[in-house]
matplotlib code that plots the C-alpha trace (Angstrom):
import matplotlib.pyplot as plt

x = [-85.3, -81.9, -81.8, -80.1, -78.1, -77.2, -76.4, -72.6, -72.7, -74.4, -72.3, -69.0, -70.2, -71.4, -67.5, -66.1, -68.0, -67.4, -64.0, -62.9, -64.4, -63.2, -59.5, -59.7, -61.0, -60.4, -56.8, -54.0, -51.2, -48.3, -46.7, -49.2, -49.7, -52.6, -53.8, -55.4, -58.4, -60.3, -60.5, -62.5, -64.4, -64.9, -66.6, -66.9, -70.5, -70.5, -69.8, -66.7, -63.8, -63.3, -60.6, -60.2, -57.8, -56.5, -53.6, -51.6, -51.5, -48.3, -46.7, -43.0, -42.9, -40.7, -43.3, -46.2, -45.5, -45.0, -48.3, -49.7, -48.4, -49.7, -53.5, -53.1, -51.9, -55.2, -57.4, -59.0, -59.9, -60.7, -63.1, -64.4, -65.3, -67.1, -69.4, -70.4, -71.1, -73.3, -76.0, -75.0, -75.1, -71.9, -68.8, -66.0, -62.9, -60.8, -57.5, -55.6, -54.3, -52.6, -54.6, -51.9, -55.0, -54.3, -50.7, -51.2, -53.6, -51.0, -48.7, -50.5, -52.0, -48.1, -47.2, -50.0, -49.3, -45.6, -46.1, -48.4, -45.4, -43.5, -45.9, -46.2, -42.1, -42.5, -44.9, -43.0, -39.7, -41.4, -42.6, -46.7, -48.7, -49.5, -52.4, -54.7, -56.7, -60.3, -62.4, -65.5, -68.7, -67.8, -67.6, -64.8, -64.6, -63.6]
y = [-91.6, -93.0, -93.6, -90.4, -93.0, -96.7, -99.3, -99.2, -95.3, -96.5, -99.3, -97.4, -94.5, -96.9, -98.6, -95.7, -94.2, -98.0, -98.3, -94.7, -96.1, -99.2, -97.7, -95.4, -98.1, -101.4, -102.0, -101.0, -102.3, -99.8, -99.9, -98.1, -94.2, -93.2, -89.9, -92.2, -90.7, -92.9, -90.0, -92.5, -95.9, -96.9, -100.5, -102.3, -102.3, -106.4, -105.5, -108.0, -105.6, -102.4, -99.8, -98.0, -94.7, -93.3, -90.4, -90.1, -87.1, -86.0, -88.9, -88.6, -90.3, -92.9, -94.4, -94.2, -98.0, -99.4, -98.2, -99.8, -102.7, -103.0, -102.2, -104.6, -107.3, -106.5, -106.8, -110.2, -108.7, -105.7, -107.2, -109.7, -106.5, -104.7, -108.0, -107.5, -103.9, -104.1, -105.3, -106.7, -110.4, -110.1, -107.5, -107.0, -107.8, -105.1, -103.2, -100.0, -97.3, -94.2, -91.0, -88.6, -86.1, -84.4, -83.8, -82.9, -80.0, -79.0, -78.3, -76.8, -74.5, -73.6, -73.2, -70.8, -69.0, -68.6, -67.4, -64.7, -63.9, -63.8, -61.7, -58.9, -58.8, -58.0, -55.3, -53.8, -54.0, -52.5, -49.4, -50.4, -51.0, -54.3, -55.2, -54.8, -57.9, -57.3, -56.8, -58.8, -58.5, -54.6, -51.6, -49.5, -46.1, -43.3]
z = [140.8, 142.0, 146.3, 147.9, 149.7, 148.7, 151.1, 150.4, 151.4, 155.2, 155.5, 154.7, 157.2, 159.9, 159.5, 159.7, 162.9, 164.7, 163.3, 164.6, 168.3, 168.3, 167.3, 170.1, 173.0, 171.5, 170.7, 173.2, 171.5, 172.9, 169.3, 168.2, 167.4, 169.6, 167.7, 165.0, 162.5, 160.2, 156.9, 155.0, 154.5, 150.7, 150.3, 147.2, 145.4, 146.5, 150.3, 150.0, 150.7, 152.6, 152.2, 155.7, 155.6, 158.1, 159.3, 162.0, 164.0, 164.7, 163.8, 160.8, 157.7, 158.3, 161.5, 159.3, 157.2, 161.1, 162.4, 159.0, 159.3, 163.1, 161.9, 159.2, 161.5, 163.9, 160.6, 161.3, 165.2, 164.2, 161.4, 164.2, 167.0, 163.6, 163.6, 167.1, 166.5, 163.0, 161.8, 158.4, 157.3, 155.7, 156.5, 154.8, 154.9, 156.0, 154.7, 156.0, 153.7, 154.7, 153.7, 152.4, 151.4, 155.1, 154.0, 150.4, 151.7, 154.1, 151.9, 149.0, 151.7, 152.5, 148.8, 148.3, 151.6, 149.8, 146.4, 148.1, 151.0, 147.6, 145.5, 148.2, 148.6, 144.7, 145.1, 148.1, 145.9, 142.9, 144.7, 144.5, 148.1, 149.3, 148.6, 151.8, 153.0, 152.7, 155.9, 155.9, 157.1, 158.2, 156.5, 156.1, 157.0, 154.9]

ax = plt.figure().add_subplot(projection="3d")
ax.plot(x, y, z, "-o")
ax.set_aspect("equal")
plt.show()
């Protein structure tokens, strides 16, 4: 029977819990976006190398490469605050990625919000009713 959870899965949530902290306390460089969230933490199976991602709340396009650069310039103090702050004999050396996951769901939400704006213009132009949003959790009366 295989372990619910390997050491790579507690070592990439413990990262990603002391990463998120030490962002938000730790490093007060004024270059930097403050609304910062660390989306993920994915370690290699050999504990060598860790891929942090992270978005940018509120933050345009063209400033997210900037604020990348910054938290890949902090890596080696970042890396040496983790140390303090785990218990692991070896941690890995760090990298920051961009999460555009956040963004991707944004916008797929807004293209499926569209084609059904679109799909009841159609209805409403064709003569049929709307269709009528589904009450949940009540009954209707009749």
């Amino acid at each position: 029977m295989a372990k619910e959870f390997t050491r790579v899965d507690r070592l990439s949530q413990q990262m990603q819990q002391e990463i998120a902290v030490i962002l938000q306390r730790e490093i007060k460089d004024p270059r930097l976006h403050n609304m910062i969230t660390v989306s993920d933490v994915d370690v290699s199976r050999d504990l060598s190398h860790a891929k942090i991602f992270v978005t940018f709340l509120g933050l345009e396009a063209d400033k997210v490469k900037a604020n990348l650069d910054i938290l890949n310039d902090a890596c080696g103090y970042i890396r040496s605050l983790i140390a303090k702050r785990i218990q692991a004999r070896i941690v890995p050396t760090i990298r920051f990625y961009f999460d555009q996951s956040l963004d991707q769901g944004i916008r797929m939400a807004n293209l499926v919000e569209q084609v059904r704006r679109d799909d009841e213009k159609r209805r409403i132009e064709a003569g049929q009713e709307p269709e009528r949003k589904a009450k949940v959790g009540k009954d209707e009366e009749e």
